[in-house]
C-alpha positions in Angstrom: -18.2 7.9 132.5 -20.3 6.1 135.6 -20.9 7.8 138.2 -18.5 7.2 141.2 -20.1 5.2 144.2 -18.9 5.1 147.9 -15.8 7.3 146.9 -13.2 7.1 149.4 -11.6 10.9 149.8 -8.1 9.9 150.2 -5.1 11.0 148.2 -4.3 7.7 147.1 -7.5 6.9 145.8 -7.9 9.6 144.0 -4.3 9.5 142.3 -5.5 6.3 140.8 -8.9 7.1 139.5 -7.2 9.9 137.7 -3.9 7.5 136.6 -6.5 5.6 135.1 -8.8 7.8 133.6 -5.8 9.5 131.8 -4.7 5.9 130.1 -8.3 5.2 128.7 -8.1 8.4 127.2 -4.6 8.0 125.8 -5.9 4.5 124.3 -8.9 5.9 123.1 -6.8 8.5 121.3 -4.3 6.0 119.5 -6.9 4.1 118.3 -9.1 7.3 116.6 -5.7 8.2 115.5 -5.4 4.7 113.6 -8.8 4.2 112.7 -8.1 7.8 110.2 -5.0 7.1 109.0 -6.1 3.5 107.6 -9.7 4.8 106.8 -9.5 5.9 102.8 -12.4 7.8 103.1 -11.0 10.6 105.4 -12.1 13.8 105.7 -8.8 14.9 104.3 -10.4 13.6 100.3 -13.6 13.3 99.1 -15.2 9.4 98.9 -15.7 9.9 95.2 -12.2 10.8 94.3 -10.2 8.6 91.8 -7.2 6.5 92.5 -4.4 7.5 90.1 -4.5 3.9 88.7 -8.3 4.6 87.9 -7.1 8.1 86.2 -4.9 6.4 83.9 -7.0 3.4 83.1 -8.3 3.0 79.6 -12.1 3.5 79.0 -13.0 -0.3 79.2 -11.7 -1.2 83.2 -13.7 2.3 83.9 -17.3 0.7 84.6 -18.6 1.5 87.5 -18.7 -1.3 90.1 -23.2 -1.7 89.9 -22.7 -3.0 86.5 -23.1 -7.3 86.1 -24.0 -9.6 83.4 -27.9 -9.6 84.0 -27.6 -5.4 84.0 -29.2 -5.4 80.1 -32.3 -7.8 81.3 -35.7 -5.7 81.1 -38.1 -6.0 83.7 -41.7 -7.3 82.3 -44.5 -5.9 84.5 -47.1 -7.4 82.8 -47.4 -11.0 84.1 -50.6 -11.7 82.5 -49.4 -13.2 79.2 -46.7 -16.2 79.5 -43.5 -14.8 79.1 -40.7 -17.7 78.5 -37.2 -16.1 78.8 -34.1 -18.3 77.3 -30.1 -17.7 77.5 -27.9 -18.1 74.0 -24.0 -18.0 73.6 -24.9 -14.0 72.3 -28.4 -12.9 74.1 -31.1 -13.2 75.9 -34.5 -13.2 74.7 -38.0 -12.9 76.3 -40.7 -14.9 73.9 -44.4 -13.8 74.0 -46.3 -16.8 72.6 -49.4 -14.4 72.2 -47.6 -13.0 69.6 -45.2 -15.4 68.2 -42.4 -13.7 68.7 -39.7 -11.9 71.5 -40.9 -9.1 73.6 -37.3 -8.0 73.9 -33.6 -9.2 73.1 -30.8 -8.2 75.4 -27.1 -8.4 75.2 -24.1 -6.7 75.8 -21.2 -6.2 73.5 -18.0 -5.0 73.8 -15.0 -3.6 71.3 -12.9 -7.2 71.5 -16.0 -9.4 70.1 -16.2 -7.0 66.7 -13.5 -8.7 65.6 -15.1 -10.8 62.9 -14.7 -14.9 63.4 -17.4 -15.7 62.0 -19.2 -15.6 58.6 -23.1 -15.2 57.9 -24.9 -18.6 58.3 -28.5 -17.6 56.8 -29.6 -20.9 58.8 -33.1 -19.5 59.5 -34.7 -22.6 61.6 -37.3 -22.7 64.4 -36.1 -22.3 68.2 -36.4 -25.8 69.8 -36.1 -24.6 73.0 -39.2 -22.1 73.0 -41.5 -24.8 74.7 -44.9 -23.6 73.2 -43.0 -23.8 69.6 -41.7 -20.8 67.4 -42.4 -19.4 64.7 -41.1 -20.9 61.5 -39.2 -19.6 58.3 -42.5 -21.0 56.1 -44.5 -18.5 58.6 -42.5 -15.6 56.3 -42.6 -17.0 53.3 -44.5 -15.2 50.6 -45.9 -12.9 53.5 -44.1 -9.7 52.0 -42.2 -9.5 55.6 -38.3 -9.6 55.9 -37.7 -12.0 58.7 -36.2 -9.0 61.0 -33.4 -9.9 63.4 -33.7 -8.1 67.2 -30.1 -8.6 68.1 -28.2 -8.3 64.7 -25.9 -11.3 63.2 -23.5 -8.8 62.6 -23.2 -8.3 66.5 -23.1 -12.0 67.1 -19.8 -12.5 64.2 -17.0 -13.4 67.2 -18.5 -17.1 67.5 -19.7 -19.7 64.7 -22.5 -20.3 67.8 -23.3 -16.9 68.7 -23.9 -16.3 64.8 -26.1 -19.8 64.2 -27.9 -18.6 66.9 -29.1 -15.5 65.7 -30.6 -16.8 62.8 -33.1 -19.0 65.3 -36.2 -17.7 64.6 -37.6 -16.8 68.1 -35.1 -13.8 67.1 -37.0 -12.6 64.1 -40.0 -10.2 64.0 -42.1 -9.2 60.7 -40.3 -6.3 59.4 -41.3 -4.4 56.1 -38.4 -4.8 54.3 -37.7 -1.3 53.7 -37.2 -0.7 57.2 -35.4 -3.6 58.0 -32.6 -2.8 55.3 -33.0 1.0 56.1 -33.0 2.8 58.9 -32.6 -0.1 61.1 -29.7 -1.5 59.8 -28.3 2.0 60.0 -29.2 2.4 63.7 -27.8 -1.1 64.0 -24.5 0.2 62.1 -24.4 3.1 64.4 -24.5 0.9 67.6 -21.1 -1.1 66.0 -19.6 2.3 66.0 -20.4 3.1 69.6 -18.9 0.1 70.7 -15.7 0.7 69.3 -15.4 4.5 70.3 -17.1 3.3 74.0 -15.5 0.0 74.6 -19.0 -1.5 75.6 -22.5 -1.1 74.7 -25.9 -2.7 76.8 -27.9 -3.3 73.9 -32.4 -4.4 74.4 -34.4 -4.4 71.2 -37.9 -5.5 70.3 -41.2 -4.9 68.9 -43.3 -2.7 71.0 -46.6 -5.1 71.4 -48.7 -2.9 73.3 -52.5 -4.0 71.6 -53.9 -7.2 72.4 -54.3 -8.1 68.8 -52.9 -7.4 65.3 -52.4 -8.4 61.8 -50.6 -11.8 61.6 -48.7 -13.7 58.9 -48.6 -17.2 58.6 -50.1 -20.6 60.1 -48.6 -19.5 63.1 -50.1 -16.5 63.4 -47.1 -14.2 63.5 -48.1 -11.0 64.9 -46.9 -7.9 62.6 -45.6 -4.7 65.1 -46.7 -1.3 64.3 -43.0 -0.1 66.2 -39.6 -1.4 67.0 -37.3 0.3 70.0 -33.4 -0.7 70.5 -32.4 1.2 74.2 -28.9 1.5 75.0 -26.7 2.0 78.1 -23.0 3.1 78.0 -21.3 2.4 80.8 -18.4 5.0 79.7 -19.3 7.6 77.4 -18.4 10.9 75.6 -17.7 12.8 78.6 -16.3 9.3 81.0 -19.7 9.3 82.8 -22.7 6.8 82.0 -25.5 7.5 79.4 -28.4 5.7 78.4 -30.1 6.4 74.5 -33.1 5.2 73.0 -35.0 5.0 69.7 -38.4 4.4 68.9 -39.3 3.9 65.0 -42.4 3.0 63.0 -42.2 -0.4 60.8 -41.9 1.7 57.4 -39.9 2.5 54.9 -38.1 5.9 55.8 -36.3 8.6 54.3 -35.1 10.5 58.0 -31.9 8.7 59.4 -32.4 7.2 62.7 -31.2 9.9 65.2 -34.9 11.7 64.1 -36.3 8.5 66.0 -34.6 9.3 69.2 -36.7 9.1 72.4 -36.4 9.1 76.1 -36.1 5.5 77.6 -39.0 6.4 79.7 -40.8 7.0 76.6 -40.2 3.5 75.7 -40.9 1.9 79.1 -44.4 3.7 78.9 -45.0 2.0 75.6 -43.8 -1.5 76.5 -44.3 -1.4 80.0 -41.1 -2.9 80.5 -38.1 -1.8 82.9 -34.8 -1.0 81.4 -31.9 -1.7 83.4 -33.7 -1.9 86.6 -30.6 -3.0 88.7 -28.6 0.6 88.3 -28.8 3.1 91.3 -32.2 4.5 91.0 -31.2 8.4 91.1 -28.6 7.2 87.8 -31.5 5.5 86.3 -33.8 8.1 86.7 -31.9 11.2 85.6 -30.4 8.6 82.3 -33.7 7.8 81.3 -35.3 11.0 80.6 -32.4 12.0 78.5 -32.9 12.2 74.9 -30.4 11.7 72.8 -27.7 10.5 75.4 -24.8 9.5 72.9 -24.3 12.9 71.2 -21.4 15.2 71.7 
């Protein structure tokens, strides 16, 4: 309150001052009094408690409010080499023309688009849109190497586009065949079923092309990784909360099931030098990311 000035010491002027003191007050008082009642994170609950509606919602409308469409898109920090990043009905991709082939692959899929619409189209065929040019299917042929899909055509059946467009071939990578229809088919098997007990899965996969150079196939001069990684994030898992997985596994033929492959996701940002789902809160993402083994029981 100011401080009085000139103060008249009469009964009448002091009756007022104090008439009108007592309403500010009162004012004051009504509106603190509104401000709590309307105010939903009062003292009276915590700000993180649930809404009964929330309670009884089923696992898919329970992702938390951070998450967008963009969530599964890595972060490249090295900026050296051209990286040339392209949008399809199903993924995203990063290409690395340095090594003829995608750095990463992202998308996210959900329980509703397992539903198969679509069958298996096999229409290998060059990416038009990669502007430096793709590789090719005649860059394969004869070289021993399965042509390897990074985001599988089994995950891209609930469109006839989404499926064609997995089979471009700015989504394949040199895989020895007996990985390719191994263990990472299995891991991609095990990713289906996490989708349907989850309700949604944030899927990134690629080859880990950390050397400057290595053994090629073809004209184009396909570059052959030495290790693939698929990294996942859940935005509802076993327990309601978030969890994030990943798996690091050698291009070779292997007798070990894919959960002997599991790694940190920092493991796999040190060997990429990519960023996995950079846009979470930073104390989720760091606590999810050294976590091995996040989708287990």
């Amino acid at each position: 309150m100011a401080k009085r000035k000139n103060a008249k010491h009469t009964t009448k002027t002091a009756a007022a001052r104090f008439f009108k003191i007592l309403l500010i007050c009162t004012v004051a008082a009504a509106a603190l009094i509104g401000l709590r009642q309307q105010s939903p994170t009062a003292q009276s609950a915590p700000a993180t408690q649930s809404t009964p509606a929330t309670q009884s919602a089923p696992a898919e409308t329970m992702r938390p409010l951070f998450l967008s469409a963009d969530l599964a898109l890595p972060v490249c920090a090295r900026t050296a080499d051209s990286h040339e990043t392209h949008s399809y009905e199903g993924f995203t991709l990063c290409y690395r023309e340095a090594y003829e082939q995608a750095e990463w692959v992202a998308y996210e899929i959900n329980r509703a688009e397992l539903v198969k619409e679509a069958a298996r189209s096999d229409n290998f065929r060059a990416d038009p849109a990669i502007t430096t040019g793709s590789a090719t299917p005649a860059d394969y042929k004869g070289s021993g190497y399965d042509r390897g899909h990074l985001a599988p055509a089994a995950d891209m059946a609930f469109s006839a586009q989404a499926m064609s467009e997995s089979f471009l071939m700015s989504n394949m990578s040199p895989q020895k065949p007996g990985f390719n229809r191994g263990v990472w088919k299995e891991l991609e098997s095990a990713v289906r079923e996490w989708v349907q007990e989850f309700g949604s899965v944030y899927v990134v996969s690629g080859p880990v092309l950390e050397k400057a150079t290595y053994p090629t196939i073809g004209a184009n001069r396909v570059a052959v990784p030495e290790w693939y990684y698929k990294v996942l994030f859940v935005p509802v898992g076993p327990d309601g909360a978030p969890r994030m997985a990943a798996f690091l596994l050698p291009n070779e033929t292997s007798d070990r099931g894919y959960e002997a492959f599991a790694v940190s996701v920092d493991e796999v940002e040190e060997r990429t030098g990519l960023d996995f789902f950079a846009a979470l809160d930073d104390a989720l993402e760091t606590s999810l990311e050294a976590t091995v083994g996040g989708l287990r029981h």
